[in-house]
N, C-alpha and C positions, 0 to 999 in steps of 0.2 A: 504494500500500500504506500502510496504517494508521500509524503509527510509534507504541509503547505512548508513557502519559505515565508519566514518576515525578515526586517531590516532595520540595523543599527546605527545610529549615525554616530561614526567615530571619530570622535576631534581630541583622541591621544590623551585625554581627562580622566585620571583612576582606572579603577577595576572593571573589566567592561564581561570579563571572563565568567561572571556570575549570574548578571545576567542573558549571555546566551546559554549556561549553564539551565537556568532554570527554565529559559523558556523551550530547549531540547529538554529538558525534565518533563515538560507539559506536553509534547507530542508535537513540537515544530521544527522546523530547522530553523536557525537563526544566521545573518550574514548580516558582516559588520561593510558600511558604506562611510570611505573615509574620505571621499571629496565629492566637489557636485556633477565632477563628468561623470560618474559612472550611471549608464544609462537606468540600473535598478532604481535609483532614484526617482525618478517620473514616472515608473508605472509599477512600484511600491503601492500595496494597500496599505496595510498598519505600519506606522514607525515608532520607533522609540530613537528620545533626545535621551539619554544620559546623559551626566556631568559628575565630578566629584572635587572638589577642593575652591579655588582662586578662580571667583567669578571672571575676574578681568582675561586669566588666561583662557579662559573658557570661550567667553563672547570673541574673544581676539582670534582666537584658532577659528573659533565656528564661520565668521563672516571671512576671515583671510581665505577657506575652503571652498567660498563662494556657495554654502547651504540656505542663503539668509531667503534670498528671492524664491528658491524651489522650496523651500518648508512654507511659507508664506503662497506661495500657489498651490501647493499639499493640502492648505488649512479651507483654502478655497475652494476647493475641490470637493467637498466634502470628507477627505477622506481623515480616518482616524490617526490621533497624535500623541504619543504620551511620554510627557517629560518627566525625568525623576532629578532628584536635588538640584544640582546648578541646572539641570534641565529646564524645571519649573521656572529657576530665576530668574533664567534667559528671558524668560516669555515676560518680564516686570519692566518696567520704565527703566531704571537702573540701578546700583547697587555704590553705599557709601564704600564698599569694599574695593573699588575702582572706579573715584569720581572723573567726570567728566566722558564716560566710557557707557551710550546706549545699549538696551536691550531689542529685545522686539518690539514690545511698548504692547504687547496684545493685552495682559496686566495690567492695568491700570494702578499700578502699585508704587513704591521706592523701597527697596531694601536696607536695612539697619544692623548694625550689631546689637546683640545681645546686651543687654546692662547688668553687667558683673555684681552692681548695687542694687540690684532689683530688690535683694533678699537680705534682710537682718544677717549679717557676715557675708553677707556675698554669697552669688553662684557659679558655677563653675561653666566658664564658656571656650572650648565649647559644647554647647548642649550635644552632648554624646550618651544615646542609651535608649532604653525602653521605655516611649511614653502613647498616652492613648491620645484619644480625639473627639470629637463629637461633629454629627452633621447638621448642615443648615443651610437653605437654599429657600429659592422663592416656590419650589412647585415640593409637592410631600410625596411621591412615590415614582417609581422606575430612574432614578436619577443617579446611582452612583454603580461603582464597579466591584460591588461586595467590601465595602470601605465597612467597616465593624468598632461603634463606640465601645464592646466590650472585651475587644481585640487590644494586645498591645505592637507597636511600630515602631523598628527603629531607626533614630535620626541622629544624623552627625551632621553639625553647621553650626557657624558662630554668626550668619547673616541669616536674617530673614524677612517674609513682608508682613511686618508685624501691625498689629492694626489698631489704628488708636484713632481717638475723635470717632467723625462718624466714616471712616474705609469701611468697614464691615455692609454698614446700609448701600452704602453707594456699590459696592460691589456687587452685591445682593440685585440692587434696581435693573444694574446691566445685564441681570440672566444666570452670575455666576453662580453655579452653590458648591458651596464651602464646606469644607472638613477643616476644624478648628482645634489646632494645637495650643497647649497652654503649657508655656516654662517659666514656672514661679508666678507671677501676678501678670505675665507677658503674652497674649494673645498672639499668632499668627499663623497664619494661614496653613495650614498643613499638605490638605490638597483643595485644590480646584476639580471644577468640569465644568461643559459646557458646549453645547454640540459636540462634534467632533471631536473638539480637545481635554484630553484630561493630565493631568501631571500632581505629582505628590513631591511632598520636601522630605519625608520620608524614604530609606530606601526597601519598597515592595521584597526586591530579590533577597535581600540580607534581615527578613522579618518571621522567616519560618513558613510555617503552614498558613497564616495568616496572610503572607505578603504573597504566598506562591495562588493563593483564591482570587486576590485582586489583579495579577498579572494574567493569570486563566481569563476571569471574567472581561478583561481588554481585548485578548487573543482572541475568546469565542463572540464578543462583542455582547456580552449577557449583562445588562443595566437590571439590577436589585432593588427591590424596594428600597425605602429609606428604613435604617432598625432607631428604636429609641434613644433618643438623645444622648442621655448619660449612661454612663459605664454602669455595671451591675455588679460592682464589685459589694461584698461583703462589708455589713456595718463596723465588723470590728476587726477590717482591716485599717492599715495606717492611711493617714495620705501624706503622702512625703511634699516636703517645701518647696519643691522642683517639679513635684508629678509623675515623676521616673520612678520607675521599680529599680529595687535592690540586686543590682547587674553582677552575677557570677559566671569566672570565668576557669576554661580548664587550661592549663597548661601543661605539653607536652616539649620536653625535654629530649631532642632527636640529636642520637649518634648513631656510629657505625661499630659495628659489635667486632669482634674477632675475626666475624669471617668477612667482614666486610658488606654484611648488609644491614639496612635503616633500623634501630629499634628506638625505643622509648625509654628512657631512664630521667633519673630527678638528679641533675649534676654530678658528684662524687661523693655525695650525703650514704648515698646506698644506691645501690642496683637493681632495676626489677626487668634488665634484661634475660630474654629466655635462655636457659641453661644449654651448654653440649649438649648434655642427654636429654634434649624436647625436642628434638631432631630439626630438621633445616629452616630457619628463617627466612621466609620469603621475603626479597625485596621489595623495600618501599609498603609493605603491607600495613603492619605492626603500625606506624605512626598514621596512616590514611583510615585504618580501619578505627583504630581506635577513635578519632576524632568523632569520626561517623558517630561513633557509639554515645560520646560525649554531648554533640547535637540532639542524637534522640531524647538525649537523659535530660535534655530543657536547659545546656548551657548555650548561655548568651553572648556567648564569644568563646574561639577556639583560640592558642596562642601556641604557634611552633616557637621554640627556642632552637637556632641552629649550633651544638655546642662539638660540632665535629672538625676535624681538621681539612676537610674538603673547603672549607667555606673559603679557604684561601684563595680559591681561582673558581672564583663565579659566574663567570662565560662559559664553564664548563661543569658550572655546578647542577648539570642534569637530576641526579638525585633528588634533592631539595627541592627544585623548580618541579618535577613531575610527582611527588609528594602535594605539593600547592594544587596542580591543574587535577589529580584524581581529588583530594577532598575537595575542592570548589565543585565538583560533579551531583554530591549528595549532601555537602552542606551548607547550609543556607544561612549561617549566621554571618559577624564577620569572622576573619581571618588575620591574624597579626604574625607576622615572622621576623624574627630577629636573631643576628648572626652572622657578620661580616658583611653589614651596609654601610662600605669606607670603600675612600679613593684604594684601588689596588691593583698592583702591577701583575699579570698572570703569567704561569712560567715561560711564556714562549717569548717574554717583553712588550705584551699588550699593554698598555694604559688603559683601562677602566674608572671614567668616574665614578663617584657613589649614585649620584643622578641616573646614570645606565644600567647599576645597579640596582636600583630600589625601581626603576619601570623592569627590568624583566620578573621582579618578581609579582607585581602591580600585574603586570601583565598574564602571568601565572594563577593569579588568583587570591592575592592577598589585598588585604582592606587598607591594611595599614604597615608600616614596618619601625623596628626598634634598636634603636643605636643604644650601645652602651659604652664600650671603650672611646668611641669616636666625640660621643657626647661629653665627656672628662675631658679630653685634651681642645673639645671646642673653649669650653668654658674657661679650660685653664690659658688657652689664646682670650678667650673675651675682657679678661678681668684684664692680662696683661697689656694688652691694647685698649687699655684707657676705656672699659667696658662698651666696647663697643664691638660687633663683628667682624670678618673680614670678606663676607662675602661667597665665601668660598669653600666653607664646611657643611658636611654632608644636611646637617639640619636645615641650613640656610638654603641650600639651594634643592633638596627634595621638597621642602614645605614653599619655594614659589613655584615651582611648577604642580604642584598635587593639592597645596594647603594644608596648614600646620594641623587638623586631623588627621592628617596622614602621618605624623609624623610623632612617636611615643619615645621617650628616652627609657631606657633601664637603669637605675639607678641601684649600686649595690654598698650600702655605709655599712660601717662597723663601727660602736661605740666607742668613743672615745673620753674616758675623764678627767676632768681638770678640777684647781684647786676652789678658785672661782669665777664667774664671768667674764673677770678682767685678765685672765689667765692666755685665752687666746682674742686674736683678733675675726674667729667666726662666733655668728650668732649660737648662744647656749640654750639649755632647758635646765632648768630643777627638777633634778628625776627623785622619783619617789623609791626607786631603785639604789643607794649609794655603791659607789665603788670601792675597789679591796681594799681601799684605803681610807677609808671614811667621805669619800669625795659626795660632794654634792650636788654638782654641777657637770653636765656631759655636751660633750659635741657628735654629729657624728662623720665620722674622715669616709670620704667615697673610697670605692676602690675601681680598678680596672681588670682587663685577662681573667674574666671570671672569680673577682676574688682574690688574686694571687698578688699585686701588688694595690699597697695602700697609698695615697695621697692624702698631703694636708689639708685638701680644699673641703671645706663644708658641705653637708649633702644640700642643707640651705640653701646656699649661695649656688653651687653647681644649679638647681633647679630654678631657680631666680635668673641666670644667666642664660640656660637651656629654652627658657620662656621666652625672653626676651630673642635672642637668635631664631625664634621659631617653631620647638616645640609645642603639642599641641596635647598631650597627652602625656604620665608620668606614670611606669611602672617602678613601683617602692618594691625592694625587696630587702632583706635584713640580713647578714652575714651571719649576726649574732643568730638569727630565730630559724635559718635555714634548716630544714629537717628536723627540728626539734618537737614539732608537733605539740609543742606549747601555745600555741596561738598569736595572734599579731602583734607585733609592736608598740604598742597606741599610743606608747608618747610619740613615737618617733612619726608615725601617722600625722600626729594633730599637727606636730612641728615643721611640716614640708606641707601641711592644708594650710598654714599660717602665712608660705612663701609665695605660693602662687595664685592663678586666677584659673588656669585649669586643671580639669581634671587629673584625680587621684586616684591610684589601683592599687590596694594593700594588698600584698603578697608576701612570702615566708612566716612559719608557723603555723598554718591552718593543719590539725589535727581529728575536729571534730566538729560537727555542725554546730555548737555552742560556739566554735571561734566564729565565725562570721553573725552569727549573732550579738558577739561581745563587740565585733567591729562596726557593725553597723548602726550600732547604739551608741555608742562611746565617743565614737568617732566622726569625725563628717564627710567620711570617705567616700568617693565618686563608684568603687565599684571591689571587689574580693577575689581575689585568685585562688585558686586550687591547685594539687599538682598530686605529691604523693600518696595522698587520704583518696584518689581518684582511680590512682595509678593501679595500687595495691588490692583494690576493691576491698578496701574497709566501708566507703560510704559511699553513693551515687549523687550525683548533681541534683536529680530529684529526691531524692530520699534528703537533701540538705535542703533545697527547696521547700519541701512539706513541713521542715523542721520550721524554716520561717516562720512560713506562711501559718503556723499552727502557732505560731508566739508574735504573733500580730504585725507581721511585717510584709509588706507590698512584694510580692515577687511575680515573675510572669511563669503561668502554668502552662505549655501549649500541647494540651491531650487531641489538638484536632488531626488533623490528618489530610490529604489531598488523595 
């Protein structure tokens, strides 16, 4: 049997792998369309506009491609259009994120950043995570694409068209109706529709079962009633200050074993690679399957750690990259990888930037990727050059081309004690903890090479500097709490929630579902990593889930199914 084709408009913007992913999941073919000669273009039925990162380079590539005229006769035509994140924003007047720089203008909108001060201590932007919506439009039934108030969606953007005064009504007047996101007290737009065209700020493909129904009902072209406004969640659930559910994530620790193929372990804490005697290791299996498995269990992010010596020559780092492109096939969350995303010379005398680095793996099927070593010696140039960048480090130059959501640092500190505050010249805490020496006062020193070498510079300040260069996102892990199965950190948490403006992922120590409870209470952490408590099958992502969710804490349950 036949399988229809659809079409992708590719203007080199993020992960684009996911979405053909899911819509070959759904029974189509998918074909990516990267400029306007290619004759599929005009006799294209359905298209999709993705986007992901830096409005400005989005719009810049899309009109430099010459798409602008044929999407604009596309829309004419009747025929169906569906933008997702920078997709949708394309379609807005324009975007503070790149003034003086038009959209389509079909929105009658302007785009804003997020307000950090929206919320008593601030929120974290960017708005990265699971949140719901509600619909609203001028006609009350057959209008949406299985869009679900009691559904959760997830979004990463620090821009959006947020709606204040009276946009909502005026949009409303001209026919649009609206699916209405809400971050912190912030209103905007989530998705749209509107004849032919529909687009979400949301991304459908990286939303589970929930986002692969509303990509279906585009494809088969099935408009749904409208379902009830508000969510239905449970009275003695929380509601979080943000609106975001409590984001758990799994992370998978990928080496090469003895015999030289892909397994799973938790750094050099302990090993839960397969033994000689479990007979052959299939390649590349072990870390794709598992992931899978981790998806099902209701996590909300997958995260490879590349902690192998391959990562050295990543033009040829086949392995890892075909790891990426089989789990993007059946997972639908996102995907983070991290592990040798630095300028590197590969054996044969190639130059590779970190930038050609971090798209093939973009390109492979990852959401997002995570510097760690690279991020330490950025920082420690930042501060050295009169805090300021130089243009030319992997954070800087992946987060303009992709946007600082793309871009996570891994941070790994070791505590460090002193006599008193005035002791070093990084910012301290009063730990409740004293040191062996009666100290009362700690910093904590980053480190690099996984651990193995320590530096003076503050985890602080490194993340202060990380921020400022373009970091968009901050994996916390703890030297001290690794493998301990003690639980998190929480001073050290609060004390790097205290530094920055975006988001926070507490990781090392999580033992038992009571840690992520204790952190997500205590704390004001953005999201909870897993690893060996997952690895070992002590506990399931759902079985921690329930554990929440049964002590009154927002989490996303997704029992549906496609």
């Amino acid at each position: 049997m036949t399988r229809e084709t659809v079409y992708i408009i590719d203007v080199e913007s993020g992960n684009l792998r996911s979405l053909q992913n899911a819509i070959e999941h759904l029974g189509y073919d998918a074909r990516l369309i990267k400029d306007a000669s290619d004759p599929a273009l005009a006799s294209a039925d359905r298209l999709f506009l993705p986007g992901v990162g830096n409005y400005g380079h989005f719009v810049l590539e899309f009109k430099k491609r010459g798409f602008e005229e044929p999407i604009r006769r596309h829309i004419a035509a009747g025929k169906p259009l569906m933008g997702i994140c920078v997709g949708l924003q394309a379609f807005a007047q324009g975007s503070t994120e790149s003034p003086g720089l038009s959209g389509l203008g079909i929105l009658p909108i302007d785009l804003v950043k997020f307000d950090h001060n929206d919320l008593p201590g601030g929120k974290s932007v960017p708005h990265i995570g699971w949140n719901s919506l509600k619909v609203k439009g001028p006609e009350t039934s057959k209008t949406y694409y299985s869009l679900d108030p009691a559904s959760k969606y997830y979004f990463v953007h620090s821009y959006a068209a947020i709606l204040k005064g009276d946009k909502q009504k005026q949009l409303e007047e001209e026919g649009w109706n609206l699916a209405i996101g809400k971050y912190g007290s912030e209103e905007f737009v989530a998705a749209v529709i509107k004849g032919n065209l529909f687009a979400t700020q949301f991304h459908p493909e990286k939303s589970g079962a929930a986002g692969l129904k509303i990509i279906k009902a585009f494809l088969d072209q099935t408009k749904v009633s409208i379902l009830p406004e508000e969510s239905t969640s449970s009275s003695d659930t929380e509601v979080t200050p943000t609106g975001l559910t409590r984001r758990i994530i799994a992370c998978l620790d990928v080496r090469t074993n003895d015999n030289g193929d892909l397994v799973v372990t938790k750094g050099d804490q302990y090993d839960v690679r397969e033994k000689a005697d479990s007979g052959d290791v299939r390649n590349l299996g072990k870390p794709v399957e598992m992931a899978e498995k981790y998806y099902k269990q209701g996590a909300d992010e997958v995260t490879f750690l590349n902690i192998t010596s391959f990562r050295n020559s990543p033009i040829k780092d086949a392995p890892m990259l075909d790891v990426l492109k089989l789990a993007a096939k059946t997972v639908f969350v996102p995907l983070t990888v991290g592990g040798g995303i630095k300028d590197v010379v590969d054996p044969d005398g190639t130059k590779v930037p970190a930038l050609e680095v971090a798209s093939l793996y973009f390109r492979s099927g990852a959401d997002k990727v995570s510097i760690g070593t690279d991020a330490v010696l950025a920082a420690e140039a930042y501060f050295t050059n009169g805090s300021k960048g130089t243009g030319t480090s992997p954070i800087e130059t992946i987060s303009k081309a992709y946007g600082i959501q793309a871009v996570v640092i891994s941070v790994d500190p070791k505590r460090f004690y002193v006599k008193d505050a005035s002791s070093t010249k990084y910012q301290t805490i009063k730990t409740q903890f004293p040191g062996p020496n009666g100290e009362e006062y700690c910093y904590y020193r980053v480190t690099s090479q996984g651990g193995r070498q320590v530096h003076e510079l503050g985890a602080y300040e490194l993340c202060q500097a990380c921020e400022a260069l373009g970091a968009g996102e901050v994996l916390l892990n703890c030297i001290d709490k690794d493998g301990s199965n003690s639980g998190y950190d929480l001073e050290l948490i609060n004390h790097i929630k205290e530094a920055v403006q975006i988001p926070v992922i507490a990781s090392s120590g999580a033992g038992n579902p009571s840690h992520f409870e204790e952190v997500f209470k205590k704390t004001s952490t953005d999201a909870a990593l897993g690893a060996g408590m997952f690895h070992r099958g002590e506990y399931t992502v759902h079985e921690v889930k329930e554990y929440l969710r049964d002590h009154g804490l927002l989490v996303r349950i997704d029992d549906e199914s496609i």
